[in-house]
C-alpha positions in Angstrom: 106.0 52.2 -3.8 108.6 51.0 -6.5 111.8 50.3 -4.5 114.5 52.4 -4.6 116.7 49.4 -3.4 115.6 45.9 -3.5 115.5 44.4 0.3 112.6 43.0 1.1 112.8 39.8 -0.6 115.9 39.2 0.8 114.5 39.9 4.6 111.5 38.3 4.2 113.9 34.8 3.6 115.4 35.5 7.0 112.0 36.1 8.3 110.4 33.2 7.0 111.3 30.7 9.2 110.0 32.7 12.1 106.5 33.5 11.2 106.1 29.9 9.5 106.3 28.8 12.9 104.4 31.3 14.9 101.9 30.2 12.2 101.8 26.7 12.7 101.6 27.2 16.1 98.7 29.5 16.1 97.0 26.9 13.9 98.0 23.7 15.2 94.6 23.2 15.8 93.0 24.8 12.5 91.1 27.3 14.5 90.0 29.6 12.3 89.9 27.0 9.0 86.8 27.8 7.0 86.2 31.0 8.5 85.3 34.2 6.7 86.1 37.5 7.5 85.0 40.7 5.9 87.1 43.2 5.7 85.7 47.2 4.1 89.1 49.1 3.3 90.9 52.6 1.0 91.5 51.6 -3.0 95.1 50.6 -3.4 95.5 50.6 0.4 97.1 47.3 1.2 99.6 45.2 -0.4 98.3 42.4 -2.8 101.2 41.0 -4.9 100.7 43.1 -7.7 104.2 43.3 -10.1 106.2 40.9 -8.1 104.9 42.8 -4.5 103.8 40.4 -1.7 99.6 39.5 -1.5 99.2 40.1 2.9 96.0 39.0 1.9 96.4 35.8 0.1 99.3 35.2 2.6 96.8 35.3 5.7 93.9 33.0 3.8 96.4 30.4 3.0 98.3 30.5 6.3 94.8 30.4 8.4 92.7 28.3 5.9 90.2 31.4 5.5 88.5 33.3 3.7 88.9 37.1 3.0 86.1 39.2 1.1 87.9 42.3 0.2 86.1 45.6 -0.7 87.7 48.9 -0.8 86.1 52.7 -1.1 87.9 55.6 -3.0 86.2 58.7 0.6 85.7 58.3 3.7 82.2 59.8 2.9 81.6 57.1 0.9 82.9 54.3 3.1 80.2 56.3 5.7 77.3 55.9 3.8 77.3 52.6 2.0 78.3 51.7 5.5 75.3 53.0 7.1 73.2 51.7 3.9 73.9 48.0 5.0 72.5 45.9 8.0 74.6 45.1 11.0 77.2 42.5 10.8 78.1 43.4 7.2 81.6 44.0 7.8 83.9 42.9 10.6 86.6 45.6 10.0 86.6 49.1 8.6 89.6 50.9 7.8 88.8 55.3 7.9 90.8 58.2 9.3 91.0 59.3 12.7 87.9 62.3 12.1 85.4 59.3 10.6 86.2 57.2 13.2 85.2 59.9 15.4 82.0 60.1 13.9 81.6 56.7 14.4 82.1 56.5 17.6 79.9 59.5 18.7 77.6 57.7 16.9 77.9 54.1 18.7 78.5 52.4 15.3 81.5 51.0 16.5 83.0 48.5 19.5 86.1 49.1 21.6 89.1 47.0 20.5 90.9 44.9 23.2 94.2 45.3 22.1 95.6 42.6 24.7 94.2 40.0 21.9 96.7 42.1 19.2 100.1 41.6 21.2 102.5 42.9 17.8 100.5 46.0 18.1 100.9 46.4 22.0 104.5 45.6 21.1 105.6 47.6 17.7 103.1 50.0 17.6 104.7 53.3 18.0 104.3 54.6 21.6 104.7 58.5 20.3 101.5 57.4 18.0 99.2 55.8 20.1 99.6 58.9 22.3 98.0 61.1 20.0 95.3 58.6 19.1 94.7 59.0 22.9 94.1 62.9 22.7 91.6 62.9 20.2 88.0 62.2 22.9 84.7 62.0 21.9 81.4 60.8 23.7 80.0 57.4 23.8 77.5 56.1 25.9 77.3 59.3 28.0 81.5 58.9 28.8 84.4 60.8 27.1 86.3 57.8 25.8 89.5 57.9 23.0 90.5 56.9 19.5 92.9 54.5 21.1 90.3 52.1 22.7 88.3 51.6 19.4 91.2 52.0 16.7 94.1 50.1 15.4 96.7 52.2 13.8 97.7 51.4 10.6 98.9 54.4 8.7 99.9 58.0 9.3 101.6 60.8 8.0 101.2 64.8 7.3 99.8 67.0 5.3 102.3 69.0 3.0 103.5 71.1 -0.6 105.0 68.4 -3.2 106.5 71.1 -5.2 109.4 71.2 -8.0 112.2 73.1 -7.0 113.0 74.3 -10.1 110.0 76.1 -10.8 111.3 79.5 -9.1 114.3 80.8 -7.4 112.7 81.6 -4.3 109.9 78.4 -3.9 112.2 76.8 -0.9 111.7 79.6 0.7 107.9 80.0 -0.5 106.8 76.7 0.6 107.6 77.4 4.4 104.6 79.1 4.7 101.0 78.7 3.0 101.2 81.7 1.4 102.7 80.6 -1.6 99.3 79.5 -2.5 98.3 82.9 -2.7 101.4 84.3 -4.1 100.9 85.7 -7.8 104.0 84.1 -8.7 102.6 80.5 -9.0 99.3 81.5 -10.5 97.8 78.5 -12.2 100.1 76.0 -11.3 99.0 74.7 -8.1 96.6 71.9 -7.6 94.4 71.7 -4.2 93.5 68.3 -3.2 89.3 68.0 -3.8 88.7 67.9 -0.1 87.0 69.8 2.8 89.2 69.2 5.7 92.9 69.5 3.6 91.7 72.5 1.9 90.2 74.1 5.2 94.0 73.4 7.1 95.5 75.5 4.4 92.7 78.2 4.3 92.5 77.9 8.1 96.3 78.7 8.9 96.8 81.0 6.1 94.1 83.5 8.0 95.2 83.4 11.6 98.8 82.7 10.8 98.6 86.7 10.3 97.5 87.0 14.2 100.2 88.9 16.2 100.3 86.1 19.1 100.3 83.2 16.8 103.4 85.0 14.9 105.2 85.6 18.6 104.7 81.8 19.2 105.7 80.3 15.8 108.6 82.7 15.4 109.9 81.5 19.3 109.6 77.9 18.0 111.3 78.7 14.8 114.1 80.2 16.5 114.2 78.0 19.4 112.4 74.3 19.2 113.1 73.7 22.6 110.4 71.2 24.1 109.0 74.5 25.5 108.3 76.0 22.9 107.3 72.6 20.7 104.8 72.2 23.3 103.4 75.7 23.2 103.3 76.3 19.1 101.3 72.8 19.1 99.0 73.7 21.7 98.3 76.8 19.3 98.1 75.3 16.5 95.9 72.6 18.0 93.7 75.2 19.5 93.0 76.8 16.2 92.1 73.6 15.0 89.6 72.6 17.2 86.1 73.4 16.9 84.4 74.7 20.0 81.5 72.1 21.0 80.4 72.8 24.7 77.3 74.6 23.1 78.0 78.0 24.4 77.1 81.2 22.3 80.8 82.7 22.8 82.0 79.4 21.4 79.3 79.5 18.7 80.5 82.5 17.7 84.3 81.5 17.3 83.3 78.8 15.2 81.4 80.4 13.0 84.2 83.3 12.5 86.3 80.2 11.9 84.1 79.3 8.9 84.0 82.9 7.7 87.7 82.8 7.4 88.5 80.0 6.0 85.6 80.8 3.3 87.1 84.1 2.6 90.6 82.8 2.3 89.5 79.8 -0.2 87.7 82.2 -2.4 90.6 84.2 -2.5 93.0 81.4 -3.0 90.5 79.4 -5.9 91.5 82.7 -8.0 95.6 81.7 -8.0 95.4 77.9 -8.7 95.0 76.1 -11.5 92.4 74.0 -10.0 91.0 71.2 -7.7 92.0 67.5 -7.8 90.7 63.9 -6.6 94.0 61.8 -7.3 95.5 62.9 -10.5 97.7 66.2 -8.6 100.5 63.3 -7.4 100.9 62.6 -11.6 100.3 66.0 -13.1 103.3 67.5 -11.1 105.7 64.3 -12.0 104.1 65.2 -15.9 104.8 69.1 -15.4 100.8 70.1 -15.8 101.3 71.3 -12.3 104.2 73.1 -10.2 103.0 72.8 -6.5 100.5 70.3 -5.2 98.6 70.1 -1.7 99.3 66.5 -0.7 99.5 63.7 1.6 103.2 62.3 2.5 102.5 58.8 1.7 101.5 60.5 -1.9 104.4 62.6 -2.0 106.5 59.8 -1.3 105.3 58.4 -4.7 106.0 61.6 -6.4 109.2 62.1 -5.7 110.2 58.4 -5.9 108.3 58.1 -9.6 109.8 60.9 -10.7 112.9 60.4 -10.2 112.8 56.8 -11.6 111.0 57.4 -14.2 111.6 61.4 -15.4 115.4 61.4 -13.8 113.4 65.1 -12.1 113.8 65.7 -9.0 110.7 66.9 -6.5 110.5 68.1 -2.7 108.4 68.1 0.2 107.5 70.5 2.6 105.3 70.8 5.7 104.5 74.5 5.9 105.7 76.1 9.2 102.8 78.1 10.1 101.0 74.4 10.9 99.3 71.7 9.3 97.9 68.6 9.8 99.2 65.2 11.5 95.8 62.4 10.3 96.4 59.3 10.8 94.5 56.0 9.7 93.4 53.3 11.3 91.2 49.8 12.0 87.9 49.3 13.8 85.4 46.8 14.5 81.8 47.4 13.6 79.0 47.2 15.7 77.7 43.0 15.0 81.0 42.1 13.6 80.2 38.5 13.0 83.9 37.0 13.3 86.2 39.4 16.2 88.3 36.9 17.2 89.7 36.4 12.6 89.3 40.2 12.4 91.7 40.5 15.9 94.1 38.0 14.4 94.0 39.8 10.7 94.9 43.1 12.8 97.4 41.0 14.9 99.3 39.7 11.3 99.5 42.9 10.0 101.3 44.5 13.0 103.5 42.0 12.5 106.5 44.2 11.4 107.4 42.2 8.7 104.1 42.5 7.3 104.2 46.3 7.8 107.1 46.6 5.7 106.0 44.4 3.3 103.1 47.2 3.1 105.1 50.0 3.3 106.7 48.6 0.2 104.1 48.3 -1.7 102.5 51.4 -0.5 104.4 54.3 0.6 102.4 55.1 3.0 104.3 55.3 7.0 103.3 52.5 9.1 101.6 52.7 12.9 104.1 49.8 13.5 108.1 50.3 13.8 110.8 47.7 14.5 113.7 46.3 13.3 112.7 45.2 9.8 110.7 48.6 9.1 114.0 50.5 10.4 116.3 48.6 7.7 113.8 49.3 4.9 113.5 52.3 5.3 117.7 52.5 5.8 118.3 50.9 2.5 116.2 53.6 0.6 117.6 56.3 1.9 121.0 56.0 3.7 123.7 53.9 5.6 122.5 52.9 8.9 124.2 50.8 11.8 124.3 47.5 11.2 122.4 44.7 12.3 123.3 41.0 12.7 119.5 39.8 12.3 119.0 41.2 8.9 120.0 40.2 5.5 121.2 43.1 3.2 121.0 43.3 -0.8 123.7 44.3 -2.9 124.7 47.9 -2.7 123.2 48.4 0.7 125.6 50.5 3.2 125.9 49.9 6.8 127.8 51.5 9.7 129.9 49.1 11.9 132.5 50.2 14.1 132.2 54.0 12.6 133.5 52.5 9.4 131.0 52.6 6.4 130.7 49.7 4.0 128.3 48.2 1.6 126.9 45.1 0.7 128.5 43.4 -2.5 127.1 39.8 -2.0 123.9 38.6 0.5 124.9 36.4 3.0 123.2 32.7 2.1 121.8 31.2 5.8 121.3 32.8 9.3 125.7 32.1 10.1 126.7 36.2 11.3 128.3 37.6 8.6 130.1 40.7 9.8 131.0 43.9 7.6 134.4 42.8 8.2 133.9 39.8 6.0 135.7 40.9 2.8 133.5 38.2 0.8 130.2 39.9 1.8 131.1 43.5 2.4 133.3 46.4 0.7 135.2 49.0 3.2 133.9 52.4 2.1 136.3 53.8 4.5 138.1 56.7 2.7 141.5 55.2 0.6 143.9 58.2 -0.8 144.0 55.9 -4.2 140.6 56.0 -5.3 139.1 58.5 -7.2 135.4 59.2 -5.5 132.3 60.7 -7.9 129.7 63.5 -6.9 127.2 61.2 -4.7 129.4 59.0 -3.6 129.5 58.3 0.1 132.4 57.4 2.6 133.3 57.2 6.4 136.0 58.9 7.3 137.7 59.4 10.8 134.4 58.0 12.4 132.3 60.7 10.1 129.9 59.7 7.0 130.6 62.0 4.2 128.8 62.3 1.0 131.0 63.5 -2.3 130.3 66.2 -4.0 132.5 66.9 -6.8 135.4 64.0 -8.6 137.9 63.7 -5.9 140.9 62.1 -4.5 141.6 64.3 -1.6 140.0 63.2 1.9 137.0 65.6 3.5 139.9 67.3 5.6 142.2 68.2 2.2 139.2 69.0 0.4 136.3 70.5 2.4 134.6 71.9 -1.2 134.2 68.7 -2.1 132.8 66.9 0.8 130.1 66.9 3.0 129.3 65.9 6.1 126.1 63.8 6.8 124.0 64.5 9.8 122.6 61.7 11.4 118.5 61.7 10.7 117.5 60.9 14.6 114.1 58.6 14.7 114.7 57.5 18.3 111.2 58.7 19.5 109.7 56.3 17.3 111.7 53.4 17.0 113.7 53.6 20.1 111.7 51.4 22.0 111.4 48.2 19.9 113.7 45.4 18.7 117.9 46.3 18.6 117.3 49.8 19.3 115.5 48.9 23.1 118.3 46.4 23.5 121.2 49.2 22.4 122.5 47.2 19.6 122.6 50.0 16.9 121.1 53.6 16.9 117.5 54.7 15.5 120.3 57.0 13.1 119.9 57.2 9.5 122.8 59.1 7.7 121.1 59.8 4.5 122.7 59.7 0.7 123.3 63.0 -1.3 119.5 64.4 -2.7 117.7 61.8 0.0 117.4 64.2 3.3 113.7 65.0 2.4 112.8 61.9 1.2 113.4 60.8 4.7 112.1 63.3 6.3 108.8 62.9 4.3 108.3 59.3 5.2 109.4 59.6 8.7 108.9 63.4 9.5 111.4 64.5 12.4 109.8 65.9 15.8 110.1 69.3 15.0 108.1 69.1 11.9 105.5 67.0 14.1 105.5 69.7 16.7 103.8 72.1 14.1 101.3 69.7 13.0 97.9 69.2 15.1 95.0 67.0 14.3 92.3 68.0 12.8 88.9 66.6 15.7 85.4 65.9 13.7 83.7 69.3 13.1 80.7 67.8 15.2 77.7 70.2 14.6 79.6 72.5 13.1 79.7 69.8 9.9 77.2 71.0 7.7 78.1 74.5 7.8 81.5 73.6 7.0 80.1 71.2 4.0 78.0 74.3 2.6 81.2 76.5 3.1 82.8 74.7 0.4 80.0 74.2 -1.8 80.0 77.4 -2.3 83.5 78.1 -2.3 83.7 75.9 -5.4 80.9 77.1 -6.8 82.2 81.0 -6.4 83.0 82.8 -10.3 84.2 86.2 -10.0 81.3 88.1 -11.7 82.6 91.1 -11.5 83.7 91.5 -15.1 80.5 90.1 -15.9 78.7 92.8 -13.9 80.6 95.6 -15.8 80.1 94.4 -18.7 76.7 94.1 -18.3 76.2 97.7 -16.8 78.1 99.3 -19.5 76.2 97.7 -21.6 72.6 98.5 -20.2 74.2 102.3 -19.6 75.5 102.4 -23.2 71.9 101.2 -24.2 69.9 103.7 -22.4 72.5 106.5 -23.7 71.3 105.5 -27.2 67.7 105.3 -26.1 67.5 108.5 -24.4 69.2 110.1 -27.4 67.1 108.7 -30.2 64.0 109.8 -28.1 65.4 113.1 -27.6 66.0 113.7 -31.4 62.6 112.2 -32.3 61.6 115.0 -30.3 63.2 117.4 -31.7 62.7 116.7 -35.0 59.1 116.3 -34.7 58.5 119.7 -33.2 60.9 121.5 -36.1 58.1 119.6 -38.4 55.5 120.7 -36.5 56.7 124.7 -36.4 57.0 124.4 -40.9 
């Protein structure tokens, strides 16, 4: 992801020291020198220097003294059968989504991971995350085991609307709910992502979003997200989701009802967009071919950044609230792997939370892993933050210390504290009666941020139509437990700048928005009929014209038929009565 604010390089200089000598120290002996590993991964799915962006790759090789053969897959499906194709010991890690993995597991094509031998992940890896890893079962070797004893998170995010706002006065409102791929309004302007399972989430929730109990459930979460009601709307949601798979002929029956629906409701929908896409929807709505586009987060997060950078046009996100889709991504180890012990320290260097953020960089994509370094990032695109002795910040960054806002004017030069107070490193942004502030601008103020939003002199209290106050973005219950934030240095609190709220909320979605997302479980034996579902749901035309024609036609024909006949007839008897 181009940067909205260059950082990294600056805190990969602090970091530098520390992982040079966790390196040497790992390596002291040259271990793993002259070893290979093979690694099977998504295009464009890892960072690998490209325009001035780090290489985690080339980093590991020269820091280990290995080798690395690389090789990347554009579907899961793909990655599944040229997988299968090969013989065992081929690969020593696979990266696939949390449904292939399941799959894979059922099918005993892969080992369990011991993540004691990855101590970043059992560290930074996000507790919330690994817990829903841990609710996703499936059988091996006649036990029900979990995602999170043969997977190693790496990405994950949700399934949403890119959309621009400008397209109609009413789309904010539209995009709450999956309807608005239906709606006549945005007829052949909407781009559905080329895939089974995203398409099914939106046919799937578009149908029994309609049910009376589902509404009475959604509309008490809407009105109330209490953690009762969180709990309850994602249990429904969930439930919907899942396919039935203990065999019985009641559940046999749901499932295939499931399939009719969601068939029905693609048909319906294929008539109202403009069509289906493999990769090209996250471009053709920055160009304008396209209004609203089913996408991934990490996608959207390009979108919106591209856009604006290079179009000056601003897009949004939205998670419908009638429920989607939480996936997430994630590592295993094959059956045979030939090198486990390179592939557990590959999975160990990129949970390294430097390493993460180098990838969410380059990416987009949300990290498995959180911590300090991920937290600032993230900060610096998108808002002022507390601030935190450990990390270097670039010019123009803002920080919170004391309840007084400031920003960066000059990076601090060696690992000596440099406080905000230090007039030769940081600017006050503390309102000042003699300034003139700008739309966008943003200040503290009596211990509040505010964000300007007209030319001003006037503080927030003189002039409340010209300043706003910034809410504080929350993301406690994913980075709360890690680095400054476990050691209450500085709050998981992001107070983000005028236009970047759902930015934010797209790379980090908020609880509530999780709470209406479920994930979507391997359609087990249910897969085929699911595949032939959308075969022909992409190979539906509306014949209908077509048929009338073609009756009018044949009617028209006999008309003329029976009315030369009948004329012929006539005519020959008047002959035959001369």
């Amino acid at each position: 992801m181009k940067k909205v604010i260059t950082f990294l390089t600056s805190v990969c200089l602090f970091c530098s020291l520390a992982v040079s000598t966790k390196v040497v120290k790992a390596n002291s002996n040259g271990y793993f020198k002259g070893q290979t590993l093979t690694i099977y991964n998504v295009e464009d799915y890892i960072s690998q220097g490209e325009e001035g962006y780090v290489d985690i790759i080339g980093n590991f090789e020269k820091e280990y003294g290995v080798k690395v053969n690389y090789y990347t897959y554009d579907t899961n499906e793909t990655m599944y059968n040229q997988f299968t194709l090969q013989k065992e010991g081929t690969y020593d890690l696979i990266c696939t989504s949390d449904y292939m993995i399941q799959k894979m597991i059922k099918e005993e094509l892969v080992d369990p991971i011991d993540v004691s031998k990855i101590p970043n992940y059992e560290k930074y890896a996000a507790k919330t995350l690994r817990e829903k890893l841990k609710a996703m079962n499936v059988p091996y070797e006649g036990r029900t085991v979990n995602l999170d004893e043969f997977a190693v998170g790496y990405m994950w995010g949700t399934l949403g609307i890119v959309y621009d706002p400008e397209c109609s006065d009413t789309i904010r409102e539209d995009v709450k709910s999956w309807d608005v791929f239906w709606n006549p309004t945005y007829k052949n302007v909407i781009s559905i992502k080329n895939s089974i399972r995203d398409a099914f989430v939106a046919g799937l929730m578009h149908s029994y979003s309609k049910d009376i109990e589902f509404q009475k459930v959604m509309n008490a979460y809407l009105d109330d997200p209490n953690e009762t009601n969180k709990l309850k709307y994602n249990a429904l949601v969930q439930d919907i989701f899942d396919f039935k798979l203990d065999g019985s002929q009641a559940s046999d029956l749901e499932n295939k009802e499931k399939i009719a629906r969601v068939k029905e409701e693609l048909i319906s929908m294929k008539k109202n967009i403009f069509g289906f896409e493999v990769d090209s929807g996250k471009n053709d709505i920055i160009t304008g071919k396209i209004k609203l586009n089913l996408a991934y987060s990490g996608d959207a997060v390009y979108s919106i950044n591209t856009a604006m950078e290079d179009a000056d046009k601003v897009l949004e996100y939205y998670v419908p609230e009638d429920g989607s889709n939480i996936w997430y991504d994630a590592w295993t180890m094959p059956k045979g792997a030939k090198n486990k012990e390179l592939a557990y320290e590959f999975l160990n260097y990129l949970s390294d939370p430097i390493n993460a953020a180098d990838n969410m960089d380059y990416i987009g994509y949300t990290p498995y892993i959180v911590g300090d370094e991920l937290f600032t990032l993230t900060a610096s695109w998108y808002g002022a933050a507390d601030y935190d002795v450990n990390s270097y910040y670039s010019e123009e960054t803002k920080v919170i210390y004391d309840n007084v806002l400031y920003e960066c004017i000059k990076e601090k030069e060696s690992e000596n504290d440099v406080l905000p107070t230090n007039e030769e490193y940081f600017e006050s942004c503390e309102y000042d009666s003699e300034t003139t502030y700008e739309e966008d601008d943003m200040i503290s103020f009596n211990g509040k941020i505010y964000n300007c939003l007209a030319s001003t002199n006037l503080s927030p209290t003189e002039d409340v139509e010209s300043w706003e106050e910034v809410e504080g973005y929350d993301l406690d219950f994913l980075f709360g437990n890690t680095g400054s934030f476990k050691e209450g240095l500085r709050r998981a609190v992001i107070y983000p700048f005028a236009g970047s709220q759902n930015q934010l909320e797209t790379q980090y979605p908020s609880e509530n928005i999780i709470a209406r997302c479920a994930i979507m479980n391997d359609f087990g034996s249910y897969n085929d009929q699911v595949v032939i579902m959308w075969g022909q749901v992409k190979a539906y035309t509306n014949m209908l014209p077509v048929y009338i024609f073609l009756i009018t036609f044949v009617v028209i024909l006999i008309a003329i038929t029976v009315y030369v006949l009948i004329k012929h007839h006539i005519v020959k008897n008047y002959k035959k009565s001369l």
